[in-house]
N, C-alpha and C positions, 0 to 999 in steps of 0.2 A: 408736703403739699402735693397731690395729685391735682394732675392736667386733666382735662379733657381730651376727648379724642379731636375739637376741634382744633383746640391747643397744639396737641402734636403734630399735626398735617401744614400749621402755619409754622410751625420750627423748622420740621421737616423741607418745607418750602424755601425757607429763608436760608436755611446750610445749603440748600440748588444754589439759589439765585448770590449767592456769596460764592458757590466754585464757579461758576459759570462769570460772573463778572474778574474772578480772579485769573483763568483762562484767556478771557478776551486781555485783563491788563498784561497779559504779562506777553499778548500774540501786539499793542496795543505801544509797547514798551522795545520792542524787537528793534535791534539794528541791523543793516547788512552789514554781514561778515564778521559779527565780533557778537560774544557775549549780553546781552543786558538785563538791567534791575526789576527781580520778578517773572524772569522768561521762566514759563513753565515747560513751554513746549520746544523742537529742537530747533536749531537756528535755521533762516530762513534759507531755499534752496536757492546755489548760485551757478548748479549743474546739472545736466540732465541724471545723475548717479544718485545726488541728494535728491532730486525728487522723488525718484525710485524707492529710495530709501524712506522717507516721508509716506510714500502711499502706504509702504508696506507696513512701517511702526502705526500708521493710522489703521489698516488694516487690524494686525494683532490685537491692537487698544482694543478696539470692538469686539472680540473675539472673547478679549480676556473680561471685559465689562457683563457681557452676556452669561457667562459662566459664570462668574464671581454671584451676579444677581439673583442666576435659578441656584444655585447651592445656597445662596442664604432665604429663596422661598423654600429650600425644602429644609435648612433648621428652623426655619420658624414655622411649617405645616407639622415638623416633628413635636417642636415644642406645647404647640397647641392643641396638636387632635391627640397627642399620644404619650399624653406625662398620666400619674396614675391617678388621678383625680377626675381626668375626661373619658378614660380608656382603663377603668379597672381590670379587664380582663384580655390581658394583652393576648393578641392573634399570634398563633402557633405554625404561620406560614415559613418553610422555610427555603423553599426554589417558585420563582414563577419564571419562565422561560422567555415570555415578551420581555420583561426588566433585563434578562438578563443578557438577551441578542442583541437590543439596544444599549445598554451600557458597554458593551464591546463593542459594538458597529458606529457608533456614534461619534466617540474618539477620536476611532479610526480615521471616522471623514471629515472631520476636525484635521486632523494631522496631514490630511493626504491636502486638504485646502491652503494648510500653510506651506507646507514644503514645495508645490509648484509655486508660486511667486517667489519663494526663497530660494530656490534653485538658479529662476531666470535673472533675480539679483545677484546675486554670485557669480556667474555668469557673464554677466554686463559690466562688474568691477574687474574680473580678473583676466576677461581677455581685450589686453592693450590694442586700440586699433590702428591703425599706419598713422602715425604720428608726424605734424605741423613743426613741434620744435621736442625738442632734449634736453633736460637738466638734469645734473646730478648733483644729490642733495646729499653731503657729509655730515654726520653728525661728530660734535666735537664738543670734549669738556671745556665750557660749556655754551656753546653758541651753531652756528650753522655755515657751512662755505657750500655755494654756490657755483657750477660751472656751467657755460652754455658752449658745450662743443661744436653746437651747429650753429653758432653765430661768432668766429675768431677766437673760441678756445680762451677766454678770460676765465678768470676766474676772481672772486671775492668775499668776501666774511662777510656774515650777517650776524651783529650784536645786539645785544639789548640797550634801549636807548632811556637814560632814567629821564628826561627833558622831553621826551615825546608822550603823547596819547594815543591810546587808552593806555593804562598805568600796568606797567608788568608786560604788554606785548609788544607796543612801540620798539622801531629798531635801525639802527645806524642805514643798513643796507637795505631795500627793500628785493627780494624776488620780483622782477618784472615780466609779463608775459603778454601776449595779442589776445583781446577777445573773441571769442569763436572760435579756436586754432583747437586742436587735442596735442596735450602737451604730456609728455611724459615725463614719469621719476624716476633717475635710478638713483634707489639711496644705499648706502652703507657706513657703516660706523668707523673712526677713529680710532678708538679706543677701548669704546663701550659698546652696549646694546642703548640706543637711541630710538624714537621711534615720530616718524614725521605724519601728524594728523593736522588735519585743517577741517574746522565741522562743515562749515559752508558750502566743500566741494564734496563731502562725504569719502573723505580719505584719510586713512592711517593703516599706516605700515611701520614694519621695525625696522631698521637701520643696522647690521649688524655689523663687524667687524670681519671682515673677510670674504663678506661673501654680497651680492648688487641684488637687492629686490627690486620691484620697480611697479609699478601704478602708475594712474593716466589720470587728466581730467578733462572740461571744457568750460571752461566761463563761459557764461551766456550773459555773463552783466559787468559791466565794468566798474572798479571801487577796490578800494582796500579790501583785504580777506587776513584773517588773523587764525592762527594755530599755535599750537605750543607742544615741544616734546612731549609723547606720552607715556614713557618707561622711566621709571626712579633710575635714575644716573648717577645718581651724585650728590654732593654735597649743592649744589646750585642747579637739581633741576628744573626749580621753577623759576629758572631767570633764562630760559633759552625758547623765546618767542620762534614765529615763525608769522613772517607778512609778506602777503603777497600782492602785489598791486596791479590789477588789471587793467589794461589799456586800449587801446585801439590800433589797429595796427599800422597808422603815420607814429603815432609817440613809442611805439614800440623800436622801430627801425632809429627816430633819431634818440631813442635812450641806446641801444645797440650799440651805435658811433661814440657817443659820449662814455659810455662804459668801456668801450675798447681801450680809450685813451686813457679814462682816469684808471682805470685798474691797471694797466701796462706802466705806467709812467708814480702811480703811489701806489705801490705795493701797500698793506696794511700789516700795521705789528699785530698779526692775531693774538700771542698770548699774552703781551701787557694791556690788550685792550681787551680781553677776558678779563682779565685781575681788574681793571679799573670799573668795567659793568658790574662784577658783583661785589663791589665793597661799596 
């Protein structure tokens, strides 16, 4: 059965008005800090880095849409002005020089447009600035131990909690931090190559074993924030969450106090309480 050309234009239509509603559901469906059902787009910004990042992936999107759309007007100008039924006598051109300064020049300034914002992103991730607090983030088969050297030098495991939500990053211990503060990571591995991402703050780095990487970030909103290892570890790499829990800096100081004592006085069985998270 042949359509119409009105026919297609209302198809045409209605496949928009179907991504564009599925866009909005899934911007619609968004939670801070954590994953949700239908997100299409990346998770909502909780730092000035993810925003950066956000502008730039919007950025590119557009880039990559415009390009995508003139290369399919020109197979379907090819298709139509130049199959041999429209164009029996195909043209014997074979250099025009305008075509061919702009297919080289074009690129180019294409390329030169993306790489300066990708450079000042780079940039703004990788140089740590004088830093509010200090953590250092272990990675371990298969969980995470926390230390905060600039606040009495505690330290404690963070496991996966099967009784908490959301399902799979819930976790015994949470990461606590001051909102507004820039906090730095230094992480390194246990055993393995680890790798500490959180999407929200637009950070992930590898953890490796021997040697302290280290990244920054700054909450600008207070709430949970969820991550999860992002290098195959292991037999249980999808059971080693990461949550962070941002506060204000009165709940920050008397979490500080309370953590000093519970961490000093209940030390935690890190590896039977690994074994008992993933079984």
């Amino acid at each position: 059965m042949k359509m119409s050309k009105g026919q297609i234009g209302r198809r045409l239509l209605g496949f928009a008005v179907a991504g564009v509603a599925l866009a909005a559901g899934g911007t619609a469906f968004a939670e801070l800090g954590q994953p949700a059902p239908w997100e299409v787009r990346l998770q909502e910004a909780a730092t000035p880095v993810m925003e950066n990042i956000i502008t730039f992936h919007n950025l590119l999107l557009a880039i990559i849409t415009i390009i995508t759309l003139f290369v399919l007007g020109l197979l379907i100008a090819v298709v139509v002005k130049f199959n041999a039924r429209a164009n029996p006598v195909p043209s014997r051109t074979t250099h025009n020089t305008l075509i061919e300064v702009a297919w080289t020049l074009i690129p180019v300034l294409i390329l030169v447009a993306i790489a300066v914002p990708s450079f000042r992103l780079l940039f703004l991730e990788l140089d740590v600035p004088k830093a509010d607090l200090t953590i250092k983030a272990t990675g371990k088969q298969w969980y995470w131990s926390y230390a905060y050297p600039d606040n009495g030098k505690f330290e404690f495991d963070s496991l996966l909690a099967q009784d908490k939500q959301p399902r799979l990053l819930g976790v015994d211990n949470e990461m606590v931090v001051p909102v507004n503060k820039v906090v730095r990571i230094q992480t390194t591995g246990a055993d393995v190559i680890h790798s500490f991402a959180v999407p929200a703050f637009g950070i992930k780095i590898d953890s490796i074993p021997g040697r302290l990487n280290e990244t920054w970030f700054k909450a600008t909103k207070t709430g949970m924030f969820y991550g999860q290892c992002s290098e195959l570890c292991g037999k249980d790499h999808a059971f080693m969450p990461i949550a962070v829990r941002v506060v204000n800096d009165q709940e920050f100081a008397n979490w500080v106090e309370a953590a000093k004592k519970k961490f000093a006085t209940n030390p935690t069985n890190s590896y039977a309480s690994a074994g008992a998270a993933a079984q």
